[in-house]
MARPA-64372 format. One record per residue: residue number from 1; x, y, z of N, C-alpha, C, O in turn; residue in one letter. Coordinates in Angstrom, 3 decimals. Atoms other than C-alpha are relative to their C-alpha. Last residue first. Example, Ala and Ser with C-alpha at 12.3 -4.5 7.8 and 13.67 -1.06 7.14 Angstrom:
2
R/nr/nu/nv/nw/cau/cav/caw/cu/cv/cw/ou/ov/ow/rest
R/2/-0.820/-1.190/-0.060/13.670/-1.060/7.140/-0.770/1.090/0.730/-0.261/2.198/0.899/S .
R/1/0.890/-1.190/0.000/12.300/-4.500/7.800/0.900/1.200/0.000/1.936/1.181/0.665/A .
//
This chain:
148
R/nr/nu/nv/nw/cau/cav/caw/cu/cv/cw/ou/ov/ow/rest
R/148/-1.007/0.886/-0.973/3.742/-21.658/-18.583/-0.810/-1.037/0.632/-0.292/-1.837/1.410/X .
R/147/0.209/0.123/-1.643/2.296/-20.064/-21.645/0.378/-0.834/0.493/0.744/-1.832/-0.127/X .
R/146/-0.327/1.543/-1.124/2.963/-19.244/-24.928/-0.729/0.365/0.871/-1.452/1.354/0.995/X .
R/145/0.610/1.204/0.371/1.678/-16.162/-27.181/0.000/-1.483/0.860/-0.938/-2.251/1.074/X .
R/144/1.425/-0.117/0.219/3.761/-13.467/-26.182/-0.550/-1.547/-0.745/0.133/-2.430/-1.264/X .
R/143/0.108/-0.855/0.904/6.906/-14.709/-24.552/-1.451/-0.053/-0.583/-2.241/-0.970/-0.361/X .
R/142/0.265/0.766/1.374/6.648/-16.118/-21.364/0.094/1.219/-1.257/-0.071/2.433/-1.136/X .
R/141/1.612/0.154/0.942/7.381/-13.812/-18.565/0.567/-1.085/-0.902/1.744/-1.411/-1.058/X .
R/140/0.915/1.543/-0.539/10.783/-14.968/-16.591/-1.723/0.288/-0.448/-2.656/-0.470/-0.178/X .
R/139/-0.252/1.125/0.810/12.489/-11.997/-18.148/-0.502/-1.116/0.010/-0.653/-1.790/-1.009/X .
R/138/0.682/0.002/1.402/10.539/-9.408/-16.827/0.037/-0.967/-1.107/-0.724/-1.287/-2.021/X .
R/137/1.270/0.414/-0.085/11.442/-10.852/-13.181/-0.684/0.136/-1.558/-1.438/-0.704/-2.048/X .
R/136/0.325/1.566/-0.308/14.911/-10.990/-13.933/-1.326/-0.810/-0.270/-1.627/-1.859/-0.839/X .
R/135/-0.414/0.756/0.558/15.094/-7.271/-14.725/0.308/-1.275/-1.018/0.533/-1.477/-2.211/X .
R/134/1.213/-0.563/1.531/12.859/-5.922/-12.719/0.810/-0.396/-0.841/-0.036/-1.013/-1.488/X .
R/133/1.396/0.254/-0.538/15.150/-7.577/-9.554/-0.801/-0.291/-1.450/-1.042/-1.315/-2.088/X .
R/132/0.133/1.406/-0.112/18.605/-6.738/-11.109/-0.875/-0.785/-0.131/-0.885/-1.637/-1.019/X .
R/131/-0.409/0.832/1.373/17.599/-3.417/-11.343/-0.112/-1.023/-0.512/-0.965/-1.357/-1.334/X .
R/130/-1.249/0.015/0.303/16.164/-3.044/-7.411/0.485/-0.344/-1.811/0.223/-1.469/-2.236/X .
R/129/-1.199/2.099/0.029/13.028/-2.725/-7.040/1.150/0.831/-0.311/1.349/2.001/-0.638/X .
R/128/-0.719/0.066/1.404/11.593/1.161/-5.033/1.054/-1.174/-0.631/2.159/-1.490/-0.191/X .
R/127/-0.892/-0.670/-0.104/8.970/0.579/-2.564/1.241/0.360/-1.601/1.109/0.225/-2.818/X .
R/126/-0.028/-1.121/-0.513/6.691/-2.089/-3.020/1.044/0.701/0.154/2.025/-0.041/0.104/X .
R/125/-1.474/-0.156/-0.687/7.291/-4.683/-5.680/-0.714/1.502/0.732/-1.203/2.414/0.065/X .
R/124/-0.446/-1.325/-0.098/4.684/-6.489/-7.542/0.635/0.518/1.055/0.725/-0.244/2.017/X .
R/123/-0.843/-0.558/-0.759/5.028/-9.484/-9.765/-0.757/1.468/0.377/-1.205/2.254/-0.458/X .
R/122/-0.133/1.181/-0.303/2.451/-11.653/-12.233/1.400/0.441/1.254/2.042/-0.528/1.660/X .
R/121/-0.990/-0.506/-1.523/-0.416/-9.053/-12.133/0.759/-1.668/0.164/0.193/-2.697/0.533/X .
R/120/0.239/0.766/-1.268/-2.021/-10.568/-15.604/1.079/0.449/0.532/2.207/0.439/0.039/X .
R/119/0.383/-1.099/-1.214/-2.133/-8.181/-18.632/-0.626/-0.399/1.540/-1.522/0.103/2.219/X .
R/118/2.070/-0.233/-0.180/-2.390/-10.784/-20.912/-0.344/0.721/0.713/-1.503/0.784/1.123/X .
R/117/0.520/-1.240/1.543/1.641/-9.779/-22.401/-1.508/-0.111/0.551/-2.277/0.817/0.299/X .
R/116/-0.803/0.694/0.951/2.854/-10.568/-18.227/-1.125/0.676/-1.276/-1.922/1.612/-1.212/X .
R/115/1.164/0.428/0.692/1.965/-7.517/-15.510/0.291/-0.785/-1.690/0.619/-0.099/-2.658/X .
R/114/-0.377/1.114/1.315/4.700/-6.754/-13.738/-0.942/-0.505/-0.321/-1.241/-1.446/0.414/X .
R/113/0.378/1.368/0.366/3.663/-3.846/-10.942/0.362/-0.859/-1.316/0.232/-0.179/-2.334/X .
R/112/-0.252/0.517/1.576/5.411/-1.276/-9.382/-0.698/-1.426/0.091/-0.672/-2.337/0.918/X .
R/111/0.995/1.587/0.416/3.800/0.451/-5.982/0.582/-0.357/-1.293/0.164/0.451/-2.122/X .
R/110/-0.076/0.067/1.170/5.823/3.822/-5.115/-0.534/-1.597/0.413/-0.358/-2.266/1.431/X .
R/109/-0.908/-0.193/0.868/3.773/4.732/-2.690/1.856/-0.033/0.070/2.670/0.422/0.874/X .
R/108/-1.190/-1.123/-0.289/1.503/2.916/-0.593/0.643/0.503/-1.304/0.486/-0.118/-2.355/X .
R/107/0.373/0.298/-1.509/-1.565/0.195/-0.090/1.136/1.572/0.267/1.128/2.342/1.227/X .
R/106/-0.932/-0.662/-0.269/-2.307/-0.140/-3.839/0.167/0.642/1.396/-0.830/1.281/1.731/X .
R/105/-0.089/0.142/-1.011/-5.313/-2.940/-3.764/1.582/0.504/0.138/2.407/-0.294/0.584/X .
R/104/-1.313/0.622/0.209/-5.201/-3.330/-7.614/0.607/0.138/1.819/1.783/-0.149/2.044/X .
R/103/0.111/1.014/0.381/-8.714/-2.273/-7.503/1.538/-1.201/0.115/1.640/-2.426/0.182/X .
R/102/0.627/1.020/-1.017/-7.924/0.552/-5.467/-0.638/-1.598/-0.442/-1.003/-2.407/0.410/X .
R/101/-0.724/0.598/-1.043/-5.305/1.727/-7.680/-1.003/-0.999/1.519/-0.780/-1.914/2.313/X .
R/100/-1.217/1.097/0.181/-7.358/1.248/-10.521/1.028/-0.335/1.260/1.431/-1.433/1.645/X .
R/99/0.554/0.981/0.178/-9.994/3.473/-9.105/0.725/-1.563/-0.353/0.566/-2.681/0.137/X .
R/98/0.031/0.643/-0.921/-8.055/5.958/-8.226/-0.926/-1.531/0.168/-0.961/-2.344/1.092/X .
R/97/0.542/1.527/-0.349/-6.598/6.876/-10.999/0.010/-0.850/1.167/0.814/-1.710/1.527/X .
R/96/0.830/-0.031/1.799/-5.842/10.736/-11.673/-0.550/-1.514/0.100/-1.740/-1.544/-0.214/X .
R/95/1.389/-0.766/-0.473/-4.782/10.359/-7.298/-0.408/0.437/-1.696/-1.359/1.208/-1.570/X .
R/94/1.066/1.131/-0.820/-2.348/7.425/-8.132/-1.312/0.870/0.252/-2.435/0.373/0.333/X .
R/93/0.168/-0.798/-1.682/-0.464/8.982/-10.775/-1.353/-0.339/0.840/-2.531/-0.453/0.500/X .
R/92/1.599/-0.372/-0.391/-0.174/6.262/-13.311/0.458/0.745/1.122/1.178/0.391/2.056/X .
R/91/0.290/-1.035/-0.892/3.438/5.684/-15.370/-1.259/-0.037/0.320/-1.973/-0.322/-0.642/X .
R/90/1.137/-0.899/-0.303/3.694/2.983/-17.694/-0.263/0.594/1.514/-0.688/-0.021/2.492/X .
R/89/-0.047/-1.557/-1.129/6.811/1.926/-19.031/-1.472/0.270/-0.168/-2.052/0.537/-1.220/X .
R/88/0.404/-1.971/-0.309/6.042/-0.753/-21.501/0.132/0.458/0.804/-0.811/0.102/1.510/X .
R/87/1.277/-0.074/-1.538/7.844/-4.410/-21.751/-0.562/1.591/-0.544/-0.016/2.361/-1.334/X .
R/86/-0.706/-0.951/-0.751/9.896/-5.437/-25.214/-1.050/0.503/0.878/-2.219/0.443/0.496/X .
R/85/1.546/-1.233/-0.419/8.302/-7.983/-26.839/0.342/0.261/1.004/0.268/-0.442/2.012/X .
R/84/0.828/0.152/0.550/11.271/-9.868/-29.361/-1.777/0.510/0.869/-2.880/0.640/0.338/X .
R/83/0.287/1.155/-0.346/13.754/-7.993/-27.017/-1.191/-0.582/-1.046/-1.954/0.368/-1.223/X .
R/82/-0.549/0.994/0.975/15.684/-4.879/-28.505/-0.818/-1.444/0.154/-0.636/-2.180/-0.816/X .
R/81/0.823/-0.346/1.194/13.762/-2.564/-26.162/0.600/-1.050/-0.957/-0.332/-1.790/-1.271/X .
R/80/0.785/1.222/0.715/15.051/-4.560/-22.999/-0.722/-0.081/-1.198/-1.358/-1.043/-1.628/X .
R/79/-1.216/0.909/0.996/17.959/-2.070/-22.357/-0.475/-1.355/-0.156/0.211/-2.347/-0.405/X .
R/78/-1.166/-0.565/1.084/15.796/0.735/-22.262/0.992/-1.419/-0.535/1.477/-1.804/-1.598/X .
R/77/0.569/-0.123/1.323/13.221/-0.894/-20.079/0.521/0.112/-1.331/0.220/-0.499/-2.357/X .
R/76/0.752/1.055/0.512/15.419/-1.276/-17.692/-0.593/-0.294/-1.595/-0.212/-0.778/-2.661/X .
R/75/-0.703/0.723/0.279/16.343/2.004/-17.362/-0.094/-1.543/-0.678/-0.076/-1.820/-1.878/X .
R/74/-0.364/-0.753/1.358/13.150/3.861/-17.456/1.261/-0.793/-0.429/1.228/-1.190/-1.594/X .
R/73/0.660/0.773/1.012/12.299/1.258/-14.985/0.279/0.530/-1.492/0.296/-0.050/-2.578/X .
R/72/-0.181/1.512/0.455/15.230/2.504/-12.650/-0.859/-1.122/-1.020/-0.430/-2.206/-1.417/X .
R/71/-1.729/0.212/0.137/15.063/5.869/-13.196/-0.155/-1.292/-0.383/-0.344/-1.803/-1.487/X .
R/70/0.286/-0.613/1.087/10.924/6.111/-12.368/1.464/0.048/-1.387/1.371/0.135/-2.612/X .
R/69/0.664/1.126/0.618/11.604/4.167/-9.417/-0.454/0.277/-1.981/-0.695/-0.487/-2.916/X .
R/68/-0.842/0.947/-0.134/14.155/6.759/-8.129/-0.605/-1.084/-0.656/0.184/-1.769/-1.307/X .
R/67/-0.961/-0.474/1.169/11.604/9.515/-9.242/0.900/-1.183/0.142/0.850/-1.778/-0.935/X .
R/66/0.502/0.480/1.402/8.813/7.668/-7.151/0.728/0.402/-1.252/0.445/-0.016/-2.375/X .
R/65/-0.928/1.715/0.706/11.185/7.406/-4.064/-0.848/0.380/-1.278/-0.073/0.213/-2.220/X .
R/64/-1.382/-0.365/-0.270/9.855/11.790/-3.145/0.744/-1.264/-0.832/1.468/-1.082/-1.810/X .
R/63/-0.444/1.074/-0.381/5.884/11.208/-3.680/1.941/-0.236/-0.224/2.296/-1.047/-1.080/X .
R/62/-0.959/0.289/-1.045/4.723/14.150/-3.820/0.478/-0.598/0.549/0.835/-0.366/1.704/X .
R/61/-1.064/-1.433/0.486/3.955/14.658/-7.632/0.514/-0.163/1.201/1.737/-0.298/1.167/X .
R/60/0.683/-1.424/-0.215/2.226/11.224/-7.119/1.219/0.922/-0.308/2.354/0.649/-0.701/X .
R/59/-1.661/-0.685/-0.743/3.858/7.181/-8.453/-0.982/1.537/0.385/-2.005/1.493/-0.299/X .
R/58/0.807/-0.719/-0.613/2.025/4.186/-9.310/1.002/0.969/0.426/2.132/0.791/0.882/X .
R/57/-0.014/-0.201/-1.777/3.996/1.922/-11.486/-0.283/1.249/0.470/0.277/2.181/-0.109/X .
R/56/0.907/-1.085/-0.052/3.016/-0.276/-14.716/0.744/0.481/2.089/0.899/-0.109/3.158/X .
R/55/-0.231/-0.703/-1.332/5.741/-2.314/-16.167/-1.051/1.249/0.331/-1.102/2.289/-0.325/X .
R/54/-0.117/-1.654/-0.792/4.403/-3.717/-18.955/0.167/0.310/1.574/-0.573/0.134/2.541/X .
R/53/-0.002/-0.084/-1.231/4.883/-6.870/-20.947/-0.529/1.034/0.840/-1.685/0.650/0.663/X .
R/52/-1.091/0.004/-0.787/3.222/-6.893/-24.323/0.212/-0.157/1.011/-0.820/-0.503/1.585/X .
R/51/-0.972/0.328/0.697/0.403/-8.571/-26.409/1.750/0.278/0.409/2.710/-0.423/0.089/X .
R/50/-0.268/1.483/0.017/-2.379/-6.488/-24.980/1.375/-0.615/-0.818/1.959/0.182/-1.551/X .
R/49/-0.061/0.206/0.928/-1.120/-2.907/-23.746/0.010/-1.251/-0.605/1.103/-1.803/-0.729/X .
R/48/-0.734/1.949/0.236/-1.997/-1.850/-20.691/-0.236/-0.812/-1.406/-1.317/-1.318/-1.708/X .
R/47/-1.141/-0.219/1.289/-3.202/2.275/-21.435/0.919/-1.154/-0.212/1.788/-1.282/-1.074/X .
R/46/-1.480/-1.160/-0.393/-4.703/3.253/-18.435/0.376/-0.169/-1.316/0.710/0.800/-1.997/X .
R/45/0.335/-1.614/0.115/-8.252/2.328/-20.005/0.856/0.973/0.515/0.799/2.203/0.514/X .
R/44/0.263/-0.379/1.579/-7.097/-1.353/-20.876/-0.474/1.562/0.002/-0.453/2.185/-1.059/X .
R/43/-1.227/0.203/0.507/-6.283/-1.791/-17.195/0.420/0.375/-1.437/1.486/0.872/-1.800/X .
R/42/-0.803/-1.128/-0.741/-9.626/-0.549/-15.812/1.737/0.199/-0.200/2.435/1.151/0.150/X .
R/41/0.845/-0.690/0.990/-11.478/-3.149/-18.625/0.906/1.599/0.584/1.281/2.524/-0.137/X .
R/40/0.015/0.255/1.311/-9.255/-6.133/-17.044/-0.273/1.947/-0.849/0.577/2.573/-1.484/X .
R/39/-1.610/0.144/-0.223/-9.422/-4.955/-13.586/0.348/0.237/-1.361/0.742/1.328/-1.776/X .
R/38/0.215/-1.335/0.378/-13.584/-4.769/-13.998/1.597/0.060/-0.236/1.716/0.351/-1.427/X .
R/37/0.914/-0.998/-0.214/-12.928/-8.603/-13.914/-0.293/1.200/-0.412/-0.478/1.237/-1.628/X .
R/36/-0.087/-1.231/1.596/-10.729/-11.274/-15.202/-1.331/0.406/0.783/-2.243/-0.374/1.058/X .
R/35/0.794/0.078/1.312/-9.544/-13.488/-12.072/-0.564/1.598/-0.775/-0.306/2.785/-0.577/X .
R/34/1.188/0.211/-0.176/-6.208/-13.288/-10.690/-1.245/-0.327/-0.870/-1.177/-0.698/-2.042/X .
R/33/1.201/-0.363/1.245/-3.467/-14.851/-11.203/-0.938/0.393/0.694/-1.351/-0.296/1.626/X .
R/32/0.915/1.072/0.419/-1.236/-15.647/-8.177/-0.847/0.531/-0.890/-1.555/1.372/-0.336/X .
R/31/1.375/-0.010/-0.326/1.457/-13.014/-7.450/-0.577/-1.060/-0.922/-0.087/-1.410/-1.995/X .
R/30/0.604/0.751/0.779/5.311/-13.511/-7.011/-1.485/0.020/0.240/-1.875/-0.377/1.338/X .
R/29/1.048/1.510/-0.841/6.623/-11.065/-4.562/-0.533/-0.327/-1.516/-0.739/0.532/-2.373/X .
R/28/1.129/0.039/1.354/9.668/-8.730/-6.151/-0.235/-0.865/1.034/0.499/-1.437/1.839/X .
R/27/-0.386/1.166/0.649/11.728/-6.843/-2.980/-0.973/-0.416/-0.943/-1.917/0.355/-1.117/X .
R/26/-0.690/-0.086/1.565/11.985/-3.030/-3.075/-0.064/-1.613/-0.065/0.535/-2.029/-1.056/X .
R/25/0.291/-1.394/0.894/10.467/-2.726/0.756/1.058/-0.501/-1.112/2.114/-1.003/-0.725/X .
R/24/0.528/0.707/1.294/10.139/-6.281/2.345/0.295/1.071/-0.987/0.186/0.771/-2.176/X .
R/23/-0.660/1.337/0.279/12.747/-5.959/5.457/-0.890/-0.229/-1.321/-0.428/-1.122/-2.032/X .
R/22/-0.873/-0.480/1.289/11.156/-2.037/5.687/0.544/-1.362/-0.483/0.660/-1.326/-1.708/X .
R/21/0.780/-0.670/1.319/8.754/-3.120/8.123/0.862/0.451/-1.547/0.523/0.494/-2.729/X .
R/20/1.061/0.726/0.575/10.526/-5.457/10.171/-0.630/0.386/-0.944/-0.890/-0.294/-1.936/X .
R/19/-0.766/0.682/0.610/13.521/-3.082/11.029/-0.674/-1.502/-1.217/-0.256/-2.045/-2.240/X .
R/18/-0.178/-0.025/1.307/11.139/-0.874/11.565/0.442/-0.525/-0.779/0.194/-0.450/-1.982/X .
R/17/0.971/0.181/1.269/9.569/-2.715/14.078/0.499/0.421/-1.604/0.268/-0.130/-2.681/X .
R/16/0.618/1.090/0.473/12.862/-3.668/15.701/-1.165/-0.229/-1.084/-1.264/-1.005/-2.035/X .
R/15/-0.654/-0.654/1.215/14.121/0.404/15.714/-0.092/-1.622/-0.495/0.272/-1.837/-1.652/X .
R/14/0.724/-1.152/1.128/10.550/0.708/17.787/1.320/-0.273/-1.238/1.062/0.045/-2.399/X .
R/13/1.152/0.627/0.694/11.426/-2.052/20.051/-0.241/0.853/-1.333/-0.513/0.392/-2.441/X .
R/12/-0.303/1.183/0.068/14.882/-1.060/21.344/-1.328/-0.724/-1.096/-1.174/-1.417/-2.102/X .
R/11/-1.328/-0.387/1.230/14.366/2.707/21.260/0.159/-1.362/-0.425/0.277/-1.398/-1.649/X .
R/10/0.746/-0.330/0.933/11.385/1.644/23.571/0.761/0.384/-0.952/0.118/0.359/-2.002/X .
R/9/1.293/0.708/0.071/13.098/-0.816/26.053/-1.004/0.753/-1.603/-1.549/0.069/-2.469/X .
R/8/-0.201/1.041/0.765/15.803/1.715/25.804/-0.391/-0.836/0.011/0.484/-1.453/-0.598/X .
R/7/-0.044/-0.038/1.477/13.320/4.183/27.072/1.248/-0.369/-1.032/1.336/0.167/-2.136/X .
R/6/0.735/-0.694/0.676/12.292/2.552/29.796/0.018/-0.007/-1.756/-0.366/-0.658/-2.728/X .
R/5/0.589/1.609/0.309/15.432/1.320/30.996/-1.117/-0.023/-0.409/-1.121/-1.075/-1.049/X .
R/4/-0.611/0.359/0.886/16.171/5.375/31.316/0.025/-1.238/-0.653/0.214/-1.219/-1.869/X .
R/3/0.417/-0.291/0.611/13.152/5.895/33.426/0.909/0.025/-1.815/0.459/0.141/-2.955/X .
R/2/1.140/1.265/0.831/13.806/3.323/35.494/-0.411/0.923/-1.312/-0.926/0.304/-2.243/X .
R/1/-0.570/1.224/0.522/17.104/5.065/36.242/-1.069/-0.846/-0.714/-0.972/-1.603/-1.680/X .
//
């Protein structure tokens, strides 16, 4: 008997943590500027393109969600090409750049990041965003040249 109170005590806790851990997965966090460092020079050598938006997101060959994330920006994207500065799709496989991902303090996969036209981290979304989400968030850049 104790041993059954036990282990719903531990079925109990364990489907709590997850329930905790996954509560952030696909949502957008708002990030604080950083400052201009190696970041800058490691960003310009994936292929971040000054003057536009870009969706940049980390993805491996075995990384199973990174096709689902790969969908949904491809999407996106698609139906923001018409925009006076339409975002970039950019793909990085995390083990060809590891340096970037560790600069960019990539903790898991799939990692997407929103990076506005100066190539400032201004969203990033663990797990796989939601449409809606990437979206919204691309839209709330400034357009090239302004600022907020």
């Amino acid at each position: 008997m104790i041993a059954l109170g036990i282990l719903a005590v531990v079925l109990v806790a364990g489907a709590g943590i997850g329930i905790l851990v996954r509560r952030n997965e696909g949502r957008v966090r708002e990030i604080a500027p950083a400052p201009k460092s190696a970041r800058a020079e490691l960003l310009t050598a994936a292929g971040v393109l000054d003057g536009r938006p870009t969706v940049l997101h980390f993805s491996a060959d075995w990384c199973g969600p990174c096709a689902a994330v790969r969908r949904v920006v491809a999407s996106v994207v698609a139906e923001l090409a018409d925009t006076p500065a339409p975002p970039v799709d950019l793909e990085l496989d995390i083990d060809a750049n590891p340096d970037l991902a560790r600069e960019l303090n990539v903790l898991s996969l799939p990692t997407t990041f929103i990076l506005d036209a100066t190539g400032q981290e201004k969203f990033r979304i663990a797990g796989v965003p939601k449409s809606a989400d990437l979206r919204s968030s691309l839209g709330s850049l400034p357009v090239s040249g302004t600022s907020e």
